[in-house]
C-alpha positions in Angstrom: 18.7 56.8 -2.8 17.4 60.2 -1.6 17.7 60.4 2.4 13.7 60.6 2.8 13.2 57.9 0.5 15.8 55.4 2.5 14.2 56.3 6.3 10.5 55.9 4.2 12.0 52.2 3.6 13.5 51.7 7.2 10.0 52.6 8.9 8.0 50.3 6.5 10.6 47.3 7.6 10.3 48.1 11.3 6.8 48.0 10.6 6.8 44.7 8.9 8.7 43.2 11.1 6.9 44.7 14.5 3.5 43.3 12.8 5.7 39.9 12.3 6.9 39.6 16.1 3.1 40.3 16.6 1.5 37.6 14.6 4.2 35.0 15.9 3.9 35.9 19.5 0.0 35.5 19.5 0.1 32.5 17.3 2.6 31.0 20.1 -0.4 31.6 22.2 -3.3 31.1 20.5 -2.1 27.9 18.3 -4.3 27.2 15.4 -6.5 29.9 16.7 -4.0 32.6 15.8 -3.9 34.4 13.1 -1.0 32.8 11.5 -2.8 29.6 11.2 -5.4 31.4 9.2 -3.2 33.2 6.5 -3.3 31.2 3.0 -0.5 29.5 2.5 1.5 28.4 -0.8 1.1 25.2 -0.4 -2.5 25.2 0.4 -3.4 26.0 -3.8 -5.4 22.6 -4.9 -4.2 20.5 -7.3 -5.7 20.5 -10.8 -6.6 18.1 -13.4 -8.9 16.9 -16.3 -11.7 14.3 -15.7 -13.9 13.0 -18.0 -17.1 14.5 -18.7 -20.5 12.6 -19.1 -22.3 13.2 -22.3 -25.5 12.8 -20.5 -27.3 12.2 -17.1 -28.1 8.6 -18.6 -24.2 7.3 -16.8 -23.5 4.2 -17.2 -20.7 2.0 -15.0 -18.3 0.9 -17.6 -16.7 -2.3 -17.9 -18.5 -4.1 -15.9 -19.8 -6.9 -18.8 -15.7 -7.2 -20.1 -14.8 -7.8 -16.9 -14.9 -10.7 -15.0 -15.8 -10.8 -11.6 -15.5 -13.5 -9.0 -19.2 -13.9 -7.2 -19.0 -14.4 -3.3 -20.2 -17.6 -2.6 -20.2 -20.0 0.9 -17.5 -22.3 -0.6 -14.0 -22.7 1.2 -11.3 -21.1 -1.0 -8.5 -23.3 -1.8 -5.9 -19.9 -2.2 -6.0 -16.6 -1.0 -4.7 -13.2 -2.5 -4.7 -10.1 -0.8 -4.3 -6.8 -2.6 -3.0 -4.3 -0.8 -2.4 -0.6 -2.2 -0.2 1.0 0.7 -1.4 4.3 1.8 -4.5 4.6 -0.2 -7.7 6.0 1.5 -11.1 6.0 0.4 -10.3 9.5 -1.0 -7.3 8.5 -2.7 -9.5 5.9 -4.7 -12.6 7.8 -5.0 -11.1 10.3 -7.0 -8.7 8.5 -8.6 -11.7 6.2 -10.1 -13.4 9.8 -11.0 -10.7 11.3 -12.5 -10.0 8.4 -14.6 -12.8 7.2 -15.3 -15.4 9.9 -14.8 -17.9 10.1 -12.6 -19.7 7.0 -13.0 -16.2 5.7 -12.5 -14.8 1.7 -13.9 -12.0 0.6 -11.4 -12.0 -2.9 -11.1 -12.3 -2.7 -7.3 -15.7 -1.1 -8.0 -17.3 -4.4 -8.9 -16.5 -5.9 -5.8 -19.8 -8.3 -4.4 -18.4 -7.3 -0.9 -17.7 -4.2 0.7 -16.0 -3.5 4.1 -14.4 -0.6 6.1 -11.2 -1.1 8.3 -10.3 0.4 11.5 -6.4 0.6 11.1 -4.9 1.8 14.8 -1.6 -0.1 16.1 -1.0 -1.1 19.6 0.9 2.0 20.6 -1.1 4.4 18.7 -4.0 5.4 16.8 -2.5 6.2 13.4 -0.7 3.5 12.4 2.7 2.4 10.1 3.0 0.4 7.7 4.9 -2.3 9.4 2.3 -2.4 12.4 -0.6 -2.5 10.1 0.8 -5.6 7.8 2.0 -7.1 11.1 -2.1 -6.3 12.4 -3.2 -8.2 9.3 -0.4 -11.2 9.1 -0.6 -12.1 12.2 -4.0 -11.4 14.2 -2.5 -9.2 17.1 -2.3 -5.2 17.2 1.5 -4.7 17.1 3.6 -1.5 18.0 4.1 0.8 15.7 7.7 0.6 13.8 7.9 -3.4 14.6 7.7 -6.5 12.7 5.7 -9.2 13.4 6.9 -9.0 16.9 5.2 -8.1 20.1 6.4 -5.3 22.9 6.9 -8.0 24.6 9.9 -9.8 22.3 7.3 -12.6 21.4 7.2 -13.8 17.9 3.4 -14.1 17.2 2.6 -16.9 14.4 2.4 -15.4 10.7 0.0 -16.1 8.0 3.0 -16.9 5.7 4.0 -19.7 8.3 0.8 -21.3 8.7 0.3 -21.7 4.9 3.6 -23.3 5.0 2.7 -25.8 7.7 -0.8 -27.0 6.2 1.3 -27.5 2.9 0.5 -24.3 1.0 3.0 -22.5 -1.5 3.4 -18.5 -0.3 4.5 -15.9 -2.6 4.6 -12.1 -2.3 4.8 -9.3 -5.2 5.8 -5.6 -4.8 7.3 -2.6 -6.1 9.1 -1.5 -2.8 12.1 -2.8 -1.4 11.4 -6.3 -0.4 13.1 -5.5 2.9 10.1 -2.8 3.3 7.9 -3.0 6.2 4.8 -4.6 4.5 6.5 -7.7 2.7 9.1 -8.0 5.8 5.4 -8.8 8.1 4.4 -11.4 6.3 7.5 -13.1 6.2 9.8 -12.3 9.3 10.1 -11.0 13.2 12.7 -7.7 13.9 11.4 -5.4 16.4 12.2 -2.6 14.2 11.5 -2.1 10.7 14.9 -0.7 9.6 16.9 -4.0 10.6 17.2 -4.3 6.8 19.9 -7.7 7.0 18.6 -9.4 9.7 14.9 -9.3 7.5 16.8 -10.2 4.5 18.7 -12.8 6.5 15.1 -14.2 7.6 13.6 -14.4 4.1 16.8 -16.3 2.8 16.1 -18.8 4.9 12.3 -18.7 4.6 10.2 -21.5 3.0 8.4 -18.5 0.4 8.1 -20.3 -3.3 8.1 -16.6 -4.9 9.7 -13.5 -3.9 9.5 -10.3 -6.0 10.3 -6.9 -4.8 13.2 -4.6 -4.8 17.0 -4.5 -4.1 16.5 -1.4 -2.3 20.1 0.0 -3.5 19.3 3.1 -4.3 16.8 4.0 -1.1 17.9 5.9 1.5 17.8 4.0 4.8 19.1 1.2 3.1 22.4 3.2 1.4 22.9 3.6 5.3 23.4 0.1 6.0 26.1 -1.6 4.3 25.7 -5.0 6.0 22.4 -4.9 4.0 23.9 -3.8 0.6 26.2 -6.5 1.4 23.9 -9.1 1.2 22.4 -8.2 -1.1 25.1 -8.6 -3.3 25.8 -11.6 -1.9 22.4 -13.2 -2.7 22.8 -15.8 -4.8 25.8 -17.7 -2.5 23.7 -16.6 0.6 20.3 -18.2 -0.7 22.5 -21.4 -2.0 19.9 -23.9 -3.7 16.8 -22.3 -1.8 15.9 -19.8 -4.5 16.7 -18.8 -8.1 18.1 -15.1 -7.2 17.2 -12.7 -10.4 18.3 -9.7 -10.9 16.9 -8.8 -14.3 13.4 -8.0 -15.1 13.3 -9.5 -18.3 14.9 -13.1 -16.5 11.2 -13.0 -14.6 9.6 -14.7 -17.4 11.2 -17.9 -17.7 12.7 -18.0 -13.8 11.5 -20.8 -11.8 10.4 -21.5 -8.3 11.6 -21.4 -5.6 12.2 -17.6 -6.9 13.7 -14.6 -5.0 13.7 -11.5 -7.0 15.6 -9.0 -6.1 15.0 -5.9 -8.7 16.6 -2.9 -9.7 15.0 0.6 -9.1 12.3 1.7 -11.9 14.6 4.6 -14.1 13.7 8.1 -12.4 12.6 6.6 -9.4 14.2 5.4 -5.9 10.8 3.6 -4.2 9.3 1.8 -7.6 11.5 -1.3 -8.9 10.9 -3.9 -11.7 8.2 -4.1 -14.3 4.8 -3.1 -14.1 2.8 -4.7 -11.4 0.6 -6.8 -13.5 3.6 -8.5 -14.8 5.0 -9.6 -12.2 1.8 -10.4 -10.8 1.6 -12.6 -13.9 4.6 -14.8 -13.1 3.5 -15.1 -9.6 0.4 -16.8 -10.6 1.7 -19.0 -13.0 4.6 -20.0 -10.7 1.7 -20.8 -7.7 -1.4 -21.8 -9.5 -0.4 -25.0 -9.9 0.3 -26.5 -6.7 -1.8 -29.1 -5.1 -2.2 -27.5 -1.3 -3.1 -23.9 -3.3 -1.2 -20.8 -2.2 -1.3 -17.7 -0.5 0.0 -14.5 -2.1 0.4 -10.9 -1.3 0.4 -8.3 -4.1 1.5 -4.7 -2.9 2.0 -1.4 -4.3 3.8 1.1 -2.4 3.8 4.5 -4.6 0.3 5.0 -3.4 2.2 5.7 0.0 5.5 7.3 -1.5 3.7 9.9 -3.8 0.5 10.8 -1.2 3.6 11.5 1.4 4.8 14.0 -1.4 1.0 15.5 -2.6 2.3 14.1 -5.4 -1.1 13.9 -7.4 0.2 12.5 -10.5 2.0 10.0 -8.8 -1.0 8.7 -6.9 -3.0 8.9 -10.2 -0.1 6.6 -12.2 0.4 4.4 -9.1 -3.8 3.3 -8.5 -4.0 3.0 -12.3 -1.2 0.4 -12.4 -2.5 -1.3 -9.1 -5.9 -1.6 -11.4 -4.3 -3.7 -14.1 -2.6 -6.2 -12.0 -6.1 -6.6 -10.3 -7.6 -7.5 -13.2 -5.1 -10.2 -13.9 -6.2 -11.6 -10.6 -9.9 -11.0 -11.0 -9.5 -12.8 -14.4 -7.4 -15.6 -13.1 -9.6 -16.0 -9.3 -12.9 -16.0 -11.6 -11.6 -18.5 -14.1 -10.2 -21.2 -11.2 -13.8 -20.3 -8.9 -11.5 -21.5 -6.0 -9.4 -18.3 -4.7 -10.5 -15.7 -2.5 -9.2 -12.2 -3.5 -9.2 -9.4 -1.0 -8.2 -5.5 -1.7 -7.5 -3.7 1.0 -4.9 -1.6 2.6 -2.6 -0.7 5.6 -3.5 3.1 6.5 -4.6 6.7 4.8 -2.2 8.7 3.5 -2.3 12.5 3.3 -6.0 12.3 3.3 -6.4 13.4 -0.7 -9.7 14.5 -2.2 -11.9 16.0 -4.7 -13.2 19.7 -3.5 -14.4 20.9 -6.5 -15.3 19.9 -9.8 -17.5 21.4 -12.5 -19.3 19.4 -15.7 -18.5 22.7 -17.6 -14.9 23.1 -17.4 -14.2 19.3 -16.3 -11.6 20.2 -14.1 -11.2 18.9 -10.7 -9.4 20.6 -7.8 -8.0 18.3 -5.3 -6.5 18.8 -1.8 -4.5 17.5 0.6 -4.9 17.0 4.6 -1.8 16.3 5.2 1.8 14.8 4.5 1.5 12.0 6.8 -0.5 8.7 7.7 -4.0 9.5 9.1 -6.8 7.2 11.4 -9.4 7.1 9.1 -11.3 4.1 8.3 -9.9 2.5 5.5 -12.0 0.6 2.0 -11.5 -3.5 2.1 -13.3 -4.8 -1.1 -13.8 -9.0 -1.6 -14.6 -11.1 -4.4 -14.6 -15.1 -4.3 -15.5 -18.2 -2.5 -15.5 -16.9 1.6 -15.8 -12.8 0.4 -19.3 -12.4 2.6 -16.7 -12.9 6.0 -14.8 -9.7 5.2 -18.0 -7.7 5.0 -19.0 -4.7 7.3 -16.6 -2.6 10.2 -13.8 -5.0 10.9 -10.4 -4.3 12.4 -7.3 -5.1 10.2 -6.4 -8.1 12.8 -9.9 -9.5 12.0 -7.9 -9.5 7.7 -5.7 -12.3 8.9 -7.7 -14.2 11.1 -10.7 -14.9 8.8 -8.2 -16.0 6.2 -6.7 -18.1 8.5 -9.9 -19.2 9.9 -11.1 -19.8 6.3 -7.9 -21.8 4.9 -8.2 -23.7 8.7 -4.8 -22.7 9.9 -3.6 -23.6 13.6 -2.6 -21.3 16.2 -4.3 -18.4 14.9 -6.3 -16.3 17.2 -9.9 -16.5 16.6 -12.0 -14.4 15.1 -14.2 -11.8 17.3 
């Protein structure tokens, strides 16, 4: 390289690297103000995907005749399900339901008879985790962020899962995380911190829960951290003793029996997702519970609304509502042919704050963006169908979740409603 040519290239990297130290040193002052806040970044390109076009302005809602929908009425439910789609905000469904669907859109969520919004802030903080929020909604009381069903305090506040129990109701919880997760481990247990993985385990061995389906959590980070956990959980079957049938296999889910703890293997290509889709295990649930004379309460999650809005993961969220849609059919189906169970689709926070920004007719391609990689405060959709749907109606916090089901299935030692 000729001598000109090689102090040509030193100057221009002094340059670039004065303008650098420049940009950094008033960004350290100015903040989001600064000049480095305003430069595009790479990850700041939309996401883009395909959504179906209308043929005409004459839209109609699709579905709605083939699918049957539980009315709201005054009558006392004799069970109670709650949907809950981790993570998932109002943009998150919006445009899930549009780029799906279309415009008009056809979730099954969309024929709800009753609509609320849900304030979602924990104890400690106004956004919210997951174990806080579930803890919010199974018990009645804000509850610090990262613990369980548990107060700052060390108190162990009554759960939704224990007063069914004690008025002589069967309980059952479905999901596709770890069953050890923060949302199931509310429902059914008290730690005052969500990674105490054996000691919730240890809890929901010795719970009275007629069916437990969810993940072994083997292959999950946090929990490939704790072998006292992985320990147990091999060791399910002698620790459980005659309290549940521990499965393993997805397949054994169909002819397993209750008292049933499930314990599943990871989805292939995935760490977060385990067993088989949502609406079949949602299935088995159903017919394990439906047939008990005090009626039940059950808990249907999905988590990879959370685990792929934490990665912008559009496709993931797309794949993740879609299956959350089937398995609520199944329970809109089965809640409208009984006329006696309450269903109620909510969920715990927002995550990553996902929308539509742009989206033309001509080219029927949507851009979508992100706010963020992490929970949010927004206001969050609750949608009810069923006999008692018309109390979950309007701005309600997510304590206000469990105490009108408890106030509704006239459980004990709840606080009451405000």
């Amino acid at each position: 390289m000729p001598v000109r040519l090689r102090a040509s290239v030193a100057v221009l990297l002094l340059v670039i690297a004065a303008v650098a130290m420049a940009l950094l040193v008033a960004d350290r002052f100015l903040g989001k103000a600064g000049p480095v806040a305003a430069l595009p970044m790479l990850g700041d390109r939309p996401d883009r995907r395909g959504f179906p076009v209308p043929d005409s302005q004459a839209i109609e809602h699709p579905g709605r005749a083939s699918l049957p929908v539980p009315p709201a009425t005054d009558q006392v439910p004799r069970s109670v399900i709650l949907v809950l789609a981790d993570g998932m905000g109002l943009g998150q469904l919006s445009a899930v339901s549009a780029l799906v669907r279309g415009p008009a859109g056809g979730l099954a969520v969309e024929h709800a008879p009753v609509v609320g919004l849900v304030r979602t802030w924990a104890a400690d903080a106004l956004v919210t985790d997951s174990a806080a929020a579930a803890s919010a909604m199974a018990t009645g009381l804000k509850t610090p962020k990262e613990a369980v069903s548990q107060q700052a305090d060390g108190s162990t506040p009554l759960t939704l899962f224990e007063a069914a129990t004690a008025s002589g109701m069967a309980t059952g919880f479905v999901t596709t995380s770890g069953l050890v997760d923060g949302t199931p481990a509310a429902f059914l247990t008290h730690v005052g911190h969500r990674d105490e993985y054996r000691k919730i385990l240890d809890q929901m061995l010795a719970s009275d829960a007629t069916v437990l389906i969810g993940g072994d959590w083997r292959r999950y980070p946090n929990a490939l951290r704790q072998p006292d956990y992985l320990e147990l959980v091999r060791e399910a079957e002698s620790a459980a003793g005659e309290r549940f049938t521990v499965v393993r296999d997805p397949s054994a889910l169909a002819t397993a029996s209750a008292p049933l703890l499930a314990l599943l293997p990871a989805r292939p290509g995935s760490r977060s997702a385990h067993g088989p889709p949502l609406a079949e295990s949602t299935r088995r649930a159903l017919a394990l519970l439906g047939d008990r004379a005090g009626g039940f309460l059950l808990v249907v999650e999905h988590e990879e609304t959370d685990e792929a809005a934490h990665d912008n993961d559009l496709d993931g969220v797309v794949a993740a509502l879609v299956e959350l849609d089937e398995a609520l059919r199944v329970i809109l189906e089965y809640a409208a042919a009984r006329g006696d169970t309450l269903v109620v689709f909510t969920t715990d926070h927002d995550t990553a704050g996902m929308a539509i920004a742009h989206g033309d007719f001509d080219d029927g391609i949507a851009e979508v963006r992100w706010l963020d990689d992490g929970h949010l405060a927004t206001w969050v959709p609750l949608f009810a169908f069923g006999p008692g749907a018309a109390r979950f109606a309007g701005v309600l916090d997510n304590t206000d979740i469990g105490r009108r089901i408890a106030e509704l299935l006239g459980f004990q030692g709840f606080p009451p409603v405000s």
